[in-house]
Structure formats: C-alpha cells, structure tokens
C-alpha positions as CSV (number, residue, x, y, z in Angstrom):
1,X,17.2,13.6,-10.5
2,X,13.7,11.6,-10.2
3,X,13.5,11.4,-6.2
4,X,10.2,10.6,-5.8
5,X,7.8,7.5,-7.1
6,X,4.7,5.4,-6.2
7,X,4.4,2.3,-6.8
8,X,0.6,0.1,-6.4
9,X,1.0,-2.8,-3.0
10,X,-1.1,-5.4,-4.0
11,X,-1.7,-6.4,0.2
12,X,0.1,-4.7,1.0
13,X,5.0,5.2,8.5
14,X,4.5,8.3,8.8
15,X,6.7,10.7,7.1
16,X,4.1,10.9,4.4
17,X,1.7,10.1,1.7
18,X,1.0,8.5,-1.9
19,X,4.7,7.8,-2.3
20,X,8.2,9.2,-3.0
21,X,11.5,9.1,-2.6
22,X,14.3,8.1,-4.7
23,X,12.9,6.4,-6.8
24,X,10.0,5.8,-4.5
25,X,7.5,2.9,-4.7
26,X,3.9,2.3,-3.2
27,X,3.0,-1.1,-3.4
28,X,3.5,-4.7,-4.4
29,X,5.6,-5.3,-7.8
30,X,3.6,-6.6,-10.1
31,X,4.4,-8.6,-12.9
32,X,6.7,-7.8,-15.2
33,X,4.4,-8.7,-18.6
34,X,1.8,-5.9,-16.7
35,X,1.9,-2.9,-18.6
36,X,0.9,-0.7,-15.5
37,X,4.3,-1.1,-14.8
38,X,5.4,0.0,-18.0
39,X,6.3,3.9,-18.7
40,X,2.8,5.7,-19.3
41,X,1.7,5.4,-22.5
42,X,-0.9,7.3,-24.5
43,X,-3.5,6.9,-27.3
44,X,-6.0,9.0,-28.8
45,X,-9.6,7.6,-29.6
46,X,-11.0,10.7,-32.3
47,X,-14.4,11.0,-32.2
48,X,-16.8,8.6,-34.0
49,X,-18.6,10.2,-37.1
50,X,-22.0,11.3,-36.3
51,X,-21.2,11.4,-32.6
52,X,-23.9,14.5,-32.2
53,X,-22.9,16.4,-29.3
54,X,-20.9,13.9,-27.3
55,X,-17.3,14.8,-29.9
56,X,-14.9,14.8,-27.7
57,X,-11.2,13.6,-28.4
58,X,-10.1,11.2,-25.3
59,X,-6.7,10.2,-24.3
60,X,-5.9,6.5,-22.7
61,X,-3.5,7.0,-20.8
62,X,-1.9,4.0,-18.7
63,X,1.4,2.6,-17.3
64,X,3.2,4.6,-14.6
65,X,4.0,8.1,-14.1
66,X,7.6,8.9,-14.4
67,X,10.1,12.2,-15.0
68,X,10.0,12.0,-18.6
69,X,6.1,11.8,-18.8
70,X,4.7,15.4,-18.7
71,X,7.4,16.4,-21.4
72,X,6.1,13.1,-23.4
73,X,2.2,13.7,-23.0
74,X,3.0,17.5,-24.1
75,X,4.7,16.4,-26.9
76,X,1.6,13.7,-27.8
77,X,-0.6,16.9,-27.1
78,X,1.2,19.0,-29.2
79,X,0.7,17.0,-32.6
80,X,-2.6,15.9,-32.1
81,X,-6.1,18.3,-31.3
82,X,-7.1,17.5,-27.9
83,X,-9.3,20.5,-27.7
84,X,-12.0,20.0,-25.1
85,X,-11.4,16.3,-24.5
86,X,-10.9,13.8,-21.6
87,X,-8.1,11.7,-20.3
88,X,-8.4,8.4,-19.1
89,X,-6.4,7.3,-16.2
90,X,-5.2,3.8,-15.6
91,X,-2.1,4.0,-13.4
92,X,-0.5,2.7,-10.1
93,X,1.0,6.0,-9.4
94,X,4.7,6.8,-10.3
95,X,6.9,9.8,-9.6
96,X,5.4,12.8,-7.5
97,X,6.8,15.8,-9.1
98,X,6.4,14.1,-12.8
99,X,2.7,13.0,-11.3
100,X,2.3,17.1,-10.5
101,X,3.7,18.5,-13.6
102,X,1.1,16.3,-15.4
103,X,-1.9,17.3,-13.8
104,X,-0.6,20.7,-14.6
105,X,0.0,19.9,-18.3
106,X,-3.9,18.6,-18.2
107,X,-5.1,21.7,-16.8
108,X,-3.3,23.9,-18.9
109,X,-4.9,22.5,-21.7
110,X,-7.8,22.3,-20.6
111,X,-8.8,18.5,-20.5
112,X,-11.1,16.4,-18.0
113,X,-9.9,13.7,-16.3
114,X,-11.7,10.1,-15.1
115,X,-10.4,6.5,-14.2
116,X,-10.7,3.6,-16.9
117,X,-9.0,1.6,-19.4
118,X,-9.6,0.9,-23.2
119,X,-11.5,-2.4,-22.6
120,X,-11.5,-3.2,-26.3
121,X,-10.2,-1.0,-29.8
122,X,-11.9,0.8,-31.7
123,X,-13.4,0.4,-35.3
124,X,-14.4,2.1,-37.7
125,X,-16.9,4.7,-36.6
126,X,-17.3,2.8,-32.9
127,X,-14.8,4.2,-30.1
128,X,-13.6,1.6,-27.7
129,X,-15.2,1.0,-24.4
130,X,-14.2,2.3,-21.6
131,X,-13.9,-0.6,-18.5
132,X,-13.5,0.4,-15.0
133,X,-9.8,0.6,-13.4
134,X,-7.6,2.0,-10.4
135,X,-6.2,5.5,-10.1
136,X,-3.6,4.7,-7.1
137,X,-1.0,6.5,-5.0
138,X,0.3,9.7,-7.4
139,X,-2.3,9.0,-10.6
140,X,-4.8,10.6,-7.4
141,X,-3.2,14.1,-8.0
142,X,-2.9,13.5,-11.6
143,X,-7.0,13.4,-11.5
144,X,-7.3,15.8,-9.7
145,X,-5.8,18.3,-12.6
146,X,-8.4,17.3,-14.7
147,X,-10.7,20.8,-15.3
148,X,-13.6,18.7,-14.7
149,X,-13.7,15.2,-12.9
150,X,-15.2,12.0,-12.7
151,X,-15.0,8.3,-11.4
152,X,-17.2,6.2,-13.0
153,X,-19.2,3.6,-10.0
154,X,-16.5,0.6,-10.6
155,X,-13.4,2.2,-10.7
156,X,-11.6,3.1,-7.9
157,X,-8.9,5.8,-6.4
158,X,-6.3,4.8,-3.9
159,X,-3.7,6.9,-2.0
160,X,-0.7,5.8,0.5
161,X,1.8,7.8,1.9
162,X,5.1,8.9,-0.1
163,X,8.2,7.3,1.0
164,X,11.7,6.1,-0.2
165,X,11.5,3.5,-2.4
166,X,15.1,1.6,-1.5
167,X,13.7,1.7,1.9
168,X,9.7,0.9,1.5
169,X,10.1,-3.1,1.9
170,X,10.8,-2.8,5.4
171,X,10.4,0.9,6.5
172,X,10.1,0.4,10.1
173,X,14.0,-1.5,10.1
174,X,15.4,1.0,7.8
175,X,17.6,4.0,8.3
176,X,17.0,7.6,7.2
177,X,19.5,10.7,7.0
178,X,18.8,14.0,7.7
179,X,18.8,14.7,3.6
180,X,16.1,12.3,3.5
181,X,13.5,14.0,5.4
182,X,14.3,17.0,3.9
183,X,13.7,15.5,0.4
184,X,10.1,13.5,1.3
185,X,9.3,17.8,3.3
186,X,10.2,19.1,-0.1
187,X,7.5,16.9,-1.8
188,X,4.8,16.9,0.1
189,X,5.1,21.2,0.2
190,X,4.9,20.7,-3.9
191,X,2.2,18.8,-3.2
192,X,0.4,21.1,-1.1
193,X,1.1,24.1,-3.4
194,X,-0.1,21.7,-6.2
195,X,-3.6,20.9,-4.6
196,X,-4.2,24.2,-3.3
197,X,-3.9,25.6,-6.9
198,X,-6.0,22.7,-8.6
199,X,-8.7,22.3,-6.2
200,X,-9.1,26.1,-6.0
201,X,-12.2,27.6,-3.8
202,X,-14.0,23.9,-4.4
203,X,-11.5,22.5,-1.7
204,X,-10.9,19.2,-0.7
205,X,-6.8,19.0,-1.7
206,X,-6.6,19.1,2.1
207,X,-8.5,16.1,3.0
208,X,-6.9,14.2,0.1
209,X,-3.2,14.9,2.0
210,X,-4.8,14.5,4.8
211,X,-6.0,11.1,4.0
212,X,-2.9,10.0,1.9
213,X,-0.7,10.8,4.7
214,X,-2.1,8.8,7.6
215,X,-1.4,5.4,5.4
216,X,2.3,4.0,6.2
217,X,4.1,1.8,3.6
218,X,3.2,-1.5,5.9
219,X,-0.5,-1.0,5.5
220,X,-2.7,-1.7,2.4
221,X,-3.6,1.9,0.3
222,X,-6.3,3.2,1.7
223,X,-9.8,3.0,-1.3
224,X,-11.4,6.6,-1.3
225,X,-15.4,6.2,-0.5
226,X,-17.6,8.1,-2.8
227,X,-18.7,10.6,-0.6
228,X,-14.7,11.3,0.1
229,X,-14.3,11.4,-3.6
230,X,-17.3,13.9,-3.9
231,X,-15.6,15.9,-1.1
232,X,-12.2,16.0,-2.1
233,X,-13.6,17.3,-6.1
234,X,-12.6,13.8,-8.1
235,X,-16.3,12.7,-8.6
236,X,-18.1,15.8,-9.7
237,X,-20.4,14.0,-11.8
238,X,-21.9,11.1,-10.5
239,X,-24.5,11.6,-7.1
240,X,-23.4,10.3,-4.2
241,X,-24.1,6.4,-2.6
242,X,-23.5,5.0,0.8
243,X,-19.8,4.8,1.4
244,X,-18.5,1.4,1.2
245,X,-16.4,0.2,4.3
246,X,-12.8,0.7,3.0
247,X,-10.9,0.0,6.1
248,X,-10.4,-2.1,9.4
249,X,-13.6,-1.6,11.6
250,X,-10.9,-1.2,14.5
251,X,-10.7,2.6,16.7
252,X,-7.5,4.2,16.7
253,X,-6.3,4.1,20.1
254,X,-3.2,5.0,22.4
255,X,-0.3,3.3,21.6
256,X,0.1,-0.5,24.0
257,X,2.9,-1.2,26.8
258,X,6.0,-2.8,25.0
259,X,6.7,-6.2,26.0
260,X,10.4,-7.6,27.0
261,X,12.5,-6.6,24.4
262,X,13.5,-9.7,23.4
263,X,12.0,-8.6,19.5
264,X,13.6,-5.6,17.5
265,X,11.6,-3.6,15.9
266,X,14.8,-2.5,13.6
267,X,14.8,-6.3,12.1
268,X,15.3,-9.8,12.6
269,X,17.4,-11.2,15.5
270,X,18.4,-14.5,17.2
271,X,17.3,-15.6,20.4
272,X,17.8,-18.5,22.5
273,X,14.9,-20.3,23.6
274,X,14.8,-23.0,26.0
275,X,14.1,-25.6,23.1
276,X,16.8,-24.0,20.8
277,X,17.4,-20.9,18.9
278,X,14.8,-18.4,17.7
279,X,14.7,-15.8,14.9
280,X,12.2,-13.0,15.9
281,X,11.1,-9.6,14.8
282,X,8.5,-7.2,16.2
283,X,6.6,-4.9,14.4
284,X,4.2,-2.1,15.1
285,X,0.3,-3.0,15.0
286,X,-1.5,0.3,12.7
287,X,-4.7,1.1,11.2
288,X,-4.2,4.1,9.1
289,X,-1.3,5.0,10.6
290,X,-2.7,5.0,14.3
291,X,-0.8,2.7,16.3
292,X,-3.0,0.3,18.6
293,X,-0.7,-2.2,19.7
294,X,2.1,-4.4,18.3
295,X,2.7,-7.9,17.6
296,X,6.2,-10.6,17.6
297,X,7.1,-13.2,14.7
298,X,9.1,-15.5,15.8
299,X,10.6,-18.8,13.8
300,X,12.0,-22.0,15.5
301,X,12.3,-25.9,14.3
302,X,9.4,-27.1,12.7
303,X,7.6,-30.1,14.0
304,X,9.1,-32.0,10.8
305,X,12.1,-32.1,8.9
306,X,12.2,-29.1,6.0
307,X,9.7,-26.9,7.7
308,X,9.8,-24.2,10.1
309,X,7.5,-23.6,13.4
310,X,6.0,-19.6,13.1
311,X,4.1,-17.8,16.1
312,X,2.2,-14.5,15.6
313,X,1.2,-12.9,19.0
314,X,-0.3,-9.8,19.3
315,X,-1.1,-7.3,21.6
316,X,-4.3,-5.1,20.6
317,X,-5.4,-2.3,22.8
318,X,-8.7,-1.7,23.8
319,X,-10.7,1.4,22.3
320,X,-11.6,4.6,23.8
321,X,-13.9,4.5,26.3
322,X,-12.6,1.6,28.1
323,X,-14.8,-0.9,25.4
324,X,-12.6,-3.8,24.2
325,X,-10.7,-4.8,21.7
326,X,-12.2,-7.7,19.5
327,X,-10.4,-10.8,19.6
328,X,-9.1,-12.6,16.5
329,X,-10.2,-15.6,15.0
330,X,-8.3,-16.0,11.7
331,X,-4.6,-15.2,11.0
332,X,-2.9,-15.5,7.7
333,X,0.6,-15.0,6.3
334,X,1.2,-14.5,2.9
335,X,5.2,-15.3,2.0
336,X,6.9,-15.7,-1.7
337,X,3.5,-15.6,-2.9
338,X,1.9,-18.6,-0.7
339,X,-0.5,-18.5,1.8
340,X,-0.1,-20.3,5.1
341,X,-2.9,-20.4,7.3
342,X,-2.2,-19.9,10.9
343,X,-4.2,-21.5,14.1
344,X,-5.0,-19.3,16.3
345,X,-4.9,-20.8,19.9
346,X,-5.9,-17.7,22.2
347,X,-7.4,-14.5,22.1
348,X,-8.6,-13.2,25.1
349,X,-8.9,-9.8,26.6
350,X,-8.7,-8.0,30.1
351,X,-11.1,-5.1,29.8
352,X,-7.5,-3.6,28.5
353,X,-6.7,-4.8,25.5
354,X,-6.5,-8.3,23.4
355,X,-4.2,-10.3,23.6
356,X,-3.7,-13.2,20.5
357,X,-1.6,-15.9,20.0
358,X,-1.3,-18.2,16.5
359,X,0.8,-20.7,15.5
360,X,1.5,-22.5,11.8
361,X,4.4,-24.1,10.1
362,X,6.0,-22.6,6.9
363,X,8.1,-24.8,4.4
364,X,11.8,-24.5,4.9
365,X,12.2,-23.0,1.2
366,X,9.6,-20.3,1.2
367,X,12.0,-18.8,4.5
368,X,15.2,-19.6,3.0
369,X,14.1,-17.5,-0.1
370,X,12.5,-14.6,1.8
371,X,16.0,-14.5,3.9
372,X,18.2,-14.8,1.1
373,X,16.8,-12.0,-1.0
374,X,18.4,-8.2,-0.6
375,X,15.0,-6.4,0.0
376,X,11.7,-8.7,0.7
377,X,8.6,-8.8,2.4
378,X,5.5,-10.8,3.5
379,X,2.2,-9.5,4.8
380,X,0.2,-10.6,7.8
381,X,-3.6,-10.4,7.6
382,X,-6.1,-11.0,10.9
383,X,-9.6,-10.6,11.1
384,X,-12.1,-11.2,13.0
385,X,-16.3,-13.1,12.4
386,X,-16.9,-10.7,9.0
387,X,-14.8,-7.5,10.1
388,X,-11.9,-7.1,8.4
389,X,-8.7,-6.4,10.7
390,X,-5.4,-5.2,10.3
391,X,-2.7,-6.1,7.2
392,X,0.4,-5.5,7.9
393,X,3.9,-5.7,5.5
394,X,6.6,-6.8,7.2
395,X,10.5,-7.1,5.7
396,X,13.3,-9.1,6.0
397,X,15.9,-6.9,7.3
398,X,18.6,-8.7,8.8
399,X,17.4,-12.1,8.6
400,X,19.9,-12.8,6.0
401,X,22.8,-12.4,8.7
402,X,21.1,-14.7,11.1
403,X,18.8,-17.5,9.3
404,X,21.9,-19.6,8.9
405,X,21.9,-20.1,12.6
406,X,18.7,-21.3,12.6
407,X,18.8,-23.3,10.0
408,X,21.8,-25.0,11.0
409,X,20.3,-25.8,14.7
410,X,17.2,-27.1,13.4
411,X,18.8,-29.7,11.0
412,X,21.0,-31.4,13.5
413,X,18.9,-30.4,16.8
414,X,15.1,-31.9,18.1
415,X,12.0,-30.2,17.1
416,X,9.5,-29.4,20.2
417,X,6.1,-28.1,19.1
418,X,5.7,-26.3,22.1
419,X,8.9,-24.2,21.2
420,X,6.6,-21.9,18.8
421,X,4.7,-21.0,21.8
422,X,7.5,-19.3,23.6
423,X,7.2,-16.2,21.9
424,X,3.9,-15.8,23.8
425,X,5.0,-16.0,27.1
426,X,7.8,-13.4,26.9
C-alpha cells in the first residue's frame, strides 16, 4: 500500500518533511488539464547525428512520482539504451518510497540527473530544448540519485515536510493515531538510509532532511539557494552566486503568551459577541517551522447584506536580543481562488513583541463555499515595506458544523462594523 505522497502548494507541522502519508500531498492542487499532476511520464530524446562528443541519450521525465513509477521507468529503461545519459526532472514530488526506489533505479544505471522540461520537440537531427522547471517536495531525492547532478540557473528545487495527505488541508485541526506516527518515522528512516547511501562521503543528505523537515504543511515549500544546492550535492556543475532570499526575513524566536482561549486551534467555533455571533479559529504563527507567535480569524455580519466582516490579529514576538518585531503593513487573504485585501488598522509593538490588527469584508459565497466543502483551505499572507512576511494555510475544519449559525444571524440580525474589531480586544 502507497502510504506516502507529495504533492506541489502553490502558496501555500512538524512531524516531517517533503511529504507523505497515505496518500500524502505537498501543496496546492493544481489543475486538472496540468500534466504535473498526471502519473510520471517518460520520453527519450536519442542523440542528434553529428552530435561530436556531447551523445548522450536523455530522459524527460515529468508528471508525479507514484508506486508504480520505478517498476515503469525500469521497464522504459529496459527497451531502450540509456547508457551514460541524463534524466530530466519536471515533477511536484509524489510518493516517498516510489520517489526513493527511483533515484535508486537512476543510480543503478548509471544516469545523471538535472531539472527542466522539453520546451519544444525535436526534429530531425535537432533535440528539443530544454526550458527551466521545478523539482519539488520528493522529485528533491529523486535528483539526488542522479550519479552526477546539476540545476541549471532558472530552475529551481523545493522541499516541505512529509505528511498525511487526508489530513494536510488543515494539519493543525486534524487528529493523528499512534499508527500514524509510526508510518511518517518509518519514512523519514528510509529516507535517511536513502540519502546516506546516495550522497556518499560528498555529504549533504543531512542538510537536505534537515531543511525539508523544518517546513510544516501550513507554510509555503521552502526554494533551496544555490549555495544550499551546492552543499547538499544537487548543483555539482554550475559555480556558485549569491543566494537569493528564499524566505521570511523574520528570526525564529520563543513561542508568544496565548491569549483568552476564546479561538481553537483544533478548528472553527462559534462565539458570541456583543454585536452577535462570531465564527473564529486560531492558528499558530511559523517561519520554517519556528513558532513566533500566533494569530485569530474571526467572521461576523458584514457591513452589507451578502458579505461577511473578517479580522486578522496577530501577535508576533519580538527577536532574540530583545530587538523588535517589525510591524505589518499589508495583509492579504487568498480564499476559493480570490484575493481580498485586508486594512490593516494597528500594528504597534511594546519592546515585546508586535501586535496587528486587520480588517476586510469577504463575499458571502466565497465563505459559504469554503465551509461547505469536506477538506479546504485559504492562505494568509502579511508583509511588511519590501520584506516578505509570513504565509500561512489555514483549513476549514469544523466550520461546516457551525457557519449555518452565522449565517442565519446575520440575515435576520443588524450589521455593526465595529463587531469585526472584537476579536482584537479579547
């Protein structure tokens, strides 16, 4: 039985790394027409005539990494002579132990590895270009089986932790069992043993887990730098550049106070406010796993009929040192695919920490939509002047069972604008 898969999060914990579980996703569906989510596939480019030196067979290989596809690309490799050629890897990551069996089936015969996609077909006597692409989550391990690797200056390689794919949407509301931890230990060992044996006495497997693992299923997959990828052994051909910034410029720092616990962090509840009843949900505040604070949404009557009031407040704690968190300036939501701008109203600190507070209004079908579906989830993004800040997922568990309340009271009760600002004050 597959237990295991990654899936890409478009925006996109603690248990682990690139992905896993039963089937086990990393990141935001795509589309269904997108043929990275298709099984892998492979083709063979044979080498031009009068290619000189450069006559090396190379292998496309794209779509996402599943339990059949070692025993498939073995079978493509057994018909066809792949001897001393390259694949090409275009994937969003897939299952762990069919992503490990395939970097072993790539080193046992031999082959290099490097990210891109077919960017046009061949012709007669001219191979197709190769156009930059993503290597994400699991397709990371598959690269690194490659005997010799490279990531050409475009393309990029991204890694998340594993986790259980029924139970990625909204990890922090969901339940695990005891079998469940013991599957996700299971995988990450085979992924130990796996980059032990490719990386060899080069190194690096370690700080590819390493990094992998500090990524929860709420945050964005974390882009490997060059220099990482130089370290780690999956750019051993081109010379390193300055490291682009791939992350939040915030300091992970001790986890903040709670506030009152009127917010669960296990899902959506009601609450009564003193303007009427409000659905809220809390959520813990991460960069790369690192908690430094945690923030409530809450939703109450909007200001006019078919719309909803929504207030985001935060509260970030200040970095090591005693220097300060950096207040906010912009807050977004993204929900069924819409963005909705949020205003943010304060954002002060006390030497401690920062604490934020933004409000906006969301039409009444993009939440009735989000609550009515069995697994969903919308993403939060703040920032602050040109640092990026924190994205968070967030799911929908158990708004289902109470959004009917709210909705209910908000089509035969008032609307008071200042009822979004409750939230803050609690």
């Amino acid at each position: 039985m597959e237990r295991c898969r990654i899936v890409k999060r478009s925006w996109v914990g603690a248990l682990v790394l690139v992905l896993c579980a039963m089937p086990v996703v990393a990141g935001t569906p795509e589309l269904p027409a997108n043929p990275r989510t298709l099984p892998m596939q492979f083709s063979l480019q044979e080498p031009a005539a009068g290619c000189g030196t450069d006559c090396a067979p190379v292998v496309f290989a794209a779509g996402m990494i599943t339990a059949d596809t070692p025993r498939r690309f073995e079978a493509f490799a057994t018909e066809r002579n792949l001897h001393d050629g390259k694949v090409v890897l275009d994937s969003d990551g897939g299952s762990v132990l069919g992503a490990l069996a395939l970097g072993r089936a790539i080193r046992r015969l031999g082959l290099d590895t490097t990210v891109g996609r077919a960017e046009r077909a061949a012709t007669a006597g001219k191979p197709a270009a190769i156009a930059p692409a993503n290597c994400e989550s699991m397709c990371a391990f598959v690269l690194l089986g490659g005997v010799h690797r490279d990531v050409p200056a475009r393309s990029r390689v991204l890694v998340h932790q594993i986790w259980l794919g029924d139970r990625r949407d909204d990890a922090v509301a969901a339940s695990y069992s005891a079998e469940d931890l013991v599957l996700v230990q299971r995988d990450i060992g085979a992924i130990v043993r796996y980059t032990a044996e490719m990386a060899g006495s080069l190194g690096g497997g370690a700080e590819l887990i390493e990094i992998a693992l500090r990524i929860p299923p709420w945050e964005p997959m974390r882009l490997l730098s060059r220099d990482e990828l130089k370290r780690i052994g999956l750019d051993q051909a081109i010379p390193p550049v300055a490291a682009r910034q791939t992350s939040a410029a915030v300091t992970p720092v001790a986890i903040v106070p709670e506030r009152a616990p009127a917010a669960s962090e296990r899902g959506w509840t009601s609450v009564d406010g003193n303007s009427g009843p409000m659905l809220v949900r809390r959520h813990p505040l991460t960069v790369e796993g690192e908690r430094i604070g945690s923030f409530d949404l809450s939703l109450s009557c909007g200001d006019v009929a078919g719309t909803y009031g929504l207030t985001y407040a935060e509260r970030r704690q200040a970095g090591p040192g005693g220097g300060e968190a950096v207040p906010l300036d912009r807050v977004r939501l993204w929900i069924e695919q819409t963005e909705v701008t949020l205003d943010v109203v304060s954002s002060r600190g006390d030497g401690r920490g920062v604490e934020s507070v933004a409000i906006g209004t969301v039409a009444a079908p993009l939440v009735r939509t989000f609550a009515a579906a069995t697994t969903r989830s919308l993403s939060v993004l703040t920032g602050s002047g040109s640092t990026a800040g924190t994205t968070t997922r967030i799911g929908n568990a158990g708004l289902g069972k109470v959004f009917g309340q709210l909705e209910t009271a908000c089509g035969r009760g008032k609307r008071d604008t200042h009822a979004r600002l409750e939230a803050a004050a609690r």
